[in-house]
N, CA, C and O atoms as a DFTB+ gen file, in Angstrom:
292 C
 N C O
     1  1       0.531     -17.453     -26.236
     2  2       1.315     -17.319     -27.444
     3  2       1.937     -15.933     -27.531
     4  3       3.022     -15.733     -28.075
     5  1       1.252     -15.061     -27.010
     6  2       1.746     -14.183     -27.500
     7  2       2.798     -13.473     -26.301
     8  3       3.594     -12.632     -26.719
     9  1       2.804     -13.799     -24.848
    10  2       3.692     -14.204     -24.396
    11  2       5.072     -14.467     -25.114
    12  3       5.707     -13.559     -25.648
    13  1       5.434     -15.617     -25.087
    14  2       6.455     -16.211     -26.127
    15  2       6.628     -15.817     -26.819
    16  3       7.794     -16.041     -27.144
    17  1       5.821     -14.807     -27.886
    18  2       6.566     -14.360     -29.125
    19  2       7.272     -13.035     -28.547
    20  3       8.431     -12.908     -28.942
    21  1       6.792     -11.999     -27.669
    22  2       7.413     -11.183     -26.818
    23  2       8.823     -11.627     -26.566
    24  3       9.879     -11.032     -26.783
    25  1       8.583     -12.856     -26.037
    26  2      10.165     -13.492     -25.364
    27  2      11.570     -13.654     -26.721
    28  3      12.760     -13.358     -26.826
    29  1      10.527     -14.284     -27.527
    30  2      11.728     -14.086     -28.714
    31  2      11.716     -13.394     -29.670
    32  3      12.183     -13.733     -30.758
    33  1      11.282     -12.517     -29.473
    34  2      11.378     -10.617     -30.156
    35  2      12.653      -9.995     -29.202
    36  3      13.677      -9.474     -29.642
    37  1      12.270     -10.216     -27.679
    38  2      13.392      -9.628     -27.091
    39  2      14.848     -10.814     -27.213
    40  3      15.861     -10.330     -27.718
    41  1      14.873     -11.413     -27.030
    42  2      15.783     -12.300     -27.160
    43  2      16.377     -11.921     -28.725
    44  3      17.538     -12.330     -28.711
    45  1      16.164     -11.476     -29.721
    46  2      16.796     -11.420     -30.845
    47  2      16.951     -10.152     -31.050
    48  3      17.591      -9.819     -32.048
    49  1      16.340      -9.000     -30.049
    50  2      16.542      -7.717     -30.387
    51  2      17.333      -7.247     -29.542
    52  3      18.005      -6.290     -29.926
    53  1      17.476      -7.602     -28.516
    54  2      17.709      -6.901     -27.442
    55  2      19.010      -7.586     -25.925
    56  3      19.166      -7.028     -24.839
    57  1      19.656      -8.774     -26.367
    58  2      20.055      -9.476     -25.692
    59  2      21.298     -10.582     -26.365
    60  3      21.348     -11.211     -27.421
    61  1      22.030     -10.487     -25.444
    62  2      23.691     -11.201     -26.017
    63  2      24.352     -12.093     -25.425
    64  3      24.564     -11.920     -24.225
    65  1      24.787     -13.105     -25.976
    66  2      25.716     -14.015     -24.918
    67  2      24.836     -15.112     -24.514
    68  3      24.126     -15.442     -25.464
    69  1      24.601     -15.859     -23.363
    70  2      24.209     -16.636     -22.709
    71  2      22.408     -16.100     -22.602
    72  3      21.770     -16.769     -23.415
    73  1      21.928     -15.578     -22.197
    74  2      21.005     -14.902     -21.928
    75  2      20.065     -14.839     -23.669
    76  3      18.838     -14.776     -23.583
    77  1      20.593     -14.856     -24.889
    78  2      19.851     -14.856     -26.490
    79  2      19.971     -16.047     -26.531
    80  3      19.506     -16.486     -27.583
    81  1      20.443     -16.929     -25.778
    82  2      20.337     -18.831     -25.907
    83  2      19.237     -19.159     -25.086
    84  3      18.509     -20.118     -25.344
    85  1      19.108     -18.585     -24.331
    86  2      18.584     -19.020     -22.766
    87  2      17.130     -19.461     -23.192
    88  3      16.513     -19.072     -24.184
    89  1      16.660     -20.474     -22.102
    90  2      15.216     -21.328     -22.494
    91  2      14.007     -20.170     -22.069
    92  3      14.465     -19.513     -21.134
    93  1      12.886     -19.783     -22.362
    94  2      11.947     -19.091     -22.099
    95  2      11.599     -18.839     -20.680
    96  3      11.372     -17.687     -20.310
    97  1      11.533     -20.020     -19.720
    98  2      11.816     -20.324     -18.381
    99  2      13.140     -19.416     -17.772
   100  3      13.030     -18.682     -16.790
   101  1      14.237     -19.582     -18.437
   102  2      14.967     -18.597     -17.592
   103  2      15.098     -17.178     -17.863
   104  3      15.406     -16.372     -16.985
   105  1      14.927     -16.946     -18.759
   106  2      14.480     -15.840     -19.212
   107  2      13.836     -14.885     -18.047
   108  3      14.285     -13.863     -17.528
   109  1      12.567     -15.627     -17.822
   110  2      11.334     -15.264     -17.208
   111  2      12.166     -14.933     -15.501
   112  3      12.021     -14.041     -14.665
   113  1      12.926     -15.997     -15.573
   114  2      13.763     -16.238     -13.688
   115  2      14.840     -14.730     -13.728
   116  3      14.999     -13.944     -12.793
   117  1      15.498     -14.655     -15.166
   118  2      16.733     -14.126     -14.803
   119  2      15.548     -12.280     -14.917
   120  3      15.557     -11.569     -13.912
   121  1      14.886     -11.914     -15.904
   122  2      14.730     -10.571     -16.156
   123  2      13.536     -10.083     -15.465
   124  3      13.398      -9.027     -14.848
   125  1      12.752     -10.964     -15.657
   126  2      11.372     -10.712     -15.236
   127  2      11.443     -10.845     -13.376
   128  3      10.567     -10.224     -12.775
   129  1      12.158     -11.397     -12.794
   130  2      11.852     -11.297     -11.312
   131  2      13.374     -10.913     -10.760
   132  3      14.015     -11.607      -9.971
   133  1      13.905      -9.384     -11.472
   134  2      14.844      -8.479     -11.197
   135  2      14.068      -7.717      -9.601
   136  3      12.872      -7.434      -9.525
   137  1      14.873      -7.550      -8.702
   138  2      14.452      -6.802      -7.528
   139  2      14.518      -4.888      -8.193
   140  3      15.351      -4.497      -9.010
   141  1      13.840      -4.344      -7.804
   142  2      13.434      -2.951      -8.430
   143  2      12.142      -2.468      -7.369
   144  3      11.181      -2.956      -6.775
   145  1      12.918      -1.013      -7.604
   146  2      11.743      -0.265      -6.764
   147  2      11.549       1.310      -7.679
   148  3      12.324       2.250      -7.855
   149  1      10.029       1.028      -8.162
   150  2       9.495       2.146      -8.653
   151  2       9.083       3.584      -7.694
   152  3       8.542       3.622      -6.589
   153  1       9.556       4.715      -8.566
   154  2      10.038       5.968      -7.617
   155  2       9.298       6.909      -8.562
   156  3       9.240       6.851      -9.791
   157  1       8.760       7.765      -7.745
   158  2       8.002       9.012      -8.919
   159  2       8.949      10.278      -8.190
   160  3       9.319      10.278      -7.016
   161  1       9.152      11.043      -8.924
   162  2       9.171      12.442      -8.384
   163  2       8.994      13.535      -9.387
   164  3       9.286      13.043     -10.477
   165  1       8.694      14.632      -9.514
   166  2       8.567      15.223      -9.987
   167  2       7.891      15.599     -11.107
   168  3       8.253      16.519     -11.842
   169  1       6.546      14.662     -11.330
   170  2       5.392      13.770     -12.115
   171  2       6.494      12.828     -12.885
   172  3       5.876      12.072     -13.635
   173  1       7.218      12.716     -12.925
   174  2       8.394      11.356     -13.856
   175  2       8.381      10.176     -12.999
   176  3       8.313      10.308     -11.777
   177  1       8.449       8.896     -13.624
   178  2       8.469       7.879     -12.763
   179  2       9.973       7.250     -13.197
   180  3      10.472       7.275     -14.322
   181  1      10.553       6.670     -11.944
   182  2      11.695       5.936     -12.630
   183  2      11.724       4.236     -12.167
   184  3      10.739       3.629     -11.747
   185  1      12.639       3.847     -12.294
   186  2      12.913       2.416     -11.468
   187  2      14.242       2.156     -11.311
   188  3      15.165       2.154     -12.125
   189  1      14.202       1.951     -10.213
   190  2      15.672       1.986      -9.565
   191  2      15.808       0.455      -9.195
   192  3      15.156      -0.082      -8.300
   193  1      16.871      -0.269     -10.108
   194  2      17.422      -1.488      -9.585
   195  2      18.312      -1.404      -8.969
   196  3      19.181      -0.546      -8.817
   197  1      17.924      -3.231      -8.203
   198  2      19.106      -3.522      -7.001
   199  2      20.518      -3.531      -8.042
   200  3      20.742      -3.691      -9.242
   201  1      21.550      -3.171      -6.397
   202  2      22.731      -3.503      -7.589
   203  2      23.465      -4.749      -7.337
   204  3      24.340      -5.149      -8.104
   205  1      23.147      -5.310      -6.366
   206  2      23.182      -6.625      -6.662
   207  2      22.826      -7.680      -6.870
   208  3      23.264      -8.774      -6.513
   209  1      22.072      -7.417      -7.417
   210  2      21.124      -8.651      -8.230
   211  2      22.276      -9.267      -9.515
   212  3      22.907      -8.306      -9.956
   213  1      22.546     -10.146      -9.965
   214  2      23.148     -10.782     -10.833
   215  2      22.937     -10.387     -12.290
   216  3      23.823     -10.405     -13.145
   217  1      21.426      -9.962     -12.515
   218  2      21.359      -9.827     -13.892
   219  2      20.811      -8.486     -14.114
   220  3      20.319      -8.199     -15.206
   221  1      20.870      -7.578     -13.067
   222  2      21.004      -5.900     -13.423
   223  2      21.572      -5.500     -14.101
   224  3      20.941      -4.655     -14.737
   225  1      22.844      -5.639     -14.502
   226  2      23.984      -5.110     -16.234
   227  2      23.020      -5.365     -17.230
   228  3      22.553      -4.429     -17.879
   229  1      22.660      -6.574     -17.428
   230  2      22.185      -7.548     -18.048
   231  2      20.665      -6.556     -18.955
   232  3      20.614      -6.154     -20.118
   233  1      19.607      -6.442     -17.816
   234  2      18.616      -5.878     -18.168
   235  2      18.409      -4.530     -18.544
   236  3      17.520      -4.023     -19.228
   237  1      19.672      -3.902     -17.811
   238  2      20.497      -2.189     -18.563
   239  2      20.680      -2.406     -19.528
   240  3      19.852      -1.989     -20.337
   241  1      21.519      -2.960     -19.894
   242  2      22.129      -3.384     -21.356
   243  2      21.048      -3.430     -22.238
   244  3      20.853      -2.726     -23.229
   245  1      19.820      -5.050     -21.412
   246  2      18.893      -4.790     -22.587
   247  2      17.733      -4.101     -22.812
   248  3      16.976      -4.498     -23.698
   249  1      17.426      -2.983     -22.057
   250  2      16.958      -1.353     -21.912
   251  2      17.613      -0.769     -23.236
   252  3      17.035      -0.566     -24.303
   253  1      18.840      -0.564     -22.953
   254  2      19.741       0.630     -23.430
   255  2      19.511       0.191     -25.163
   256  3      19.431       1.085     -26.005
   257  1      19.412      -1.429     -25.585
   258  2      19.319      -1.904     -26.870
   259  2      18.102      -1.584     -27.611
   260  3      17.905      -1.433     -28.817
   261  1      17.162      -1.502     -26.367
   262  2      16.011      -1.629     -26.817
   263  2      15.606      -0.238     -27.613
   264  3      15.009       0.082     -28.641
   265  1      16.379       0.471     -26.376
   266  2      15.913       2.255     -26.812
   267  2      16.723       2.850     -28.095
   268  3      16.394       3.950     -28.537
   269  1      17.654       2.201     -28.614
   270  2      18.572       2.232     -29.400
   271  2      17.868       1.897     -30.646
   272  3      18.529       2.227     -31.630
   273  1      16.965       1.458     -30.865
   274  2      16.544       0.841     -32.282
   275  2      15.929       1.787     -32.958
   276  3      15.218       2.664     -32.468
   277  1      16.256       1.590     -34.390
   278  2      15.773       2.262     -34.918
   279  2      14.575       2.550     -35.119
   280  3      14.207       1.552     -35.739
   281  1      13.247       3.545     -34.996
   282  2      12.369       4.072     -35.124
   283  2      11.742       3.737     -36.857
   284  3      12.201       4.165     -37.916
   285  1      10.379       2.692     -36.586
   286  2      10.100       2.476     -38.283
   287  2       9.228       3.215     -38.440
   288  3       8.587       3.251     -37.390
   289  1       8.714       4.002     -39.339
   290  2       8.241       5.146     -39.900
   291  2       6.910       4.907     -40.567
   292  3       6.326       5.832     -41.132
């Protein structure tokens, strides 16, 4: 359950177009099994996605939304 409620927390916060329709199943296909390779340097860790993977914009985008929200107090 709580799975799923994750899925449509992000789906309504964080995601637009085709992808805030999309069934839980693809969801899981399109974001969750993005090709990425985790990189440390300098004690910072980053993750560097493929760039051609299909739904890399996609999961930037819904990064960039995510970090964008407003802070509740």
């Amino acid at each position: 359950m709580t799975a799923h409620d994750v899925l449509a927390s992000t789906r309504l916060l964080a995601l637009d177009g085709d992808l805030a329709r999309a069934e839980p199943k693809r969801l899981l296909w399109c974001l969750l099994h993005t090709l990425a390779r985790l990189t440390t340097t300098s004690r910072r860790r980053y993750t560097r996605l493929a760039d051609d993977w299909p739904w890399t914009p996609h999961l930037i985008a819904a990064f960039e939304q995510i970090h964008n929200l407003p802070q509740l107090t």
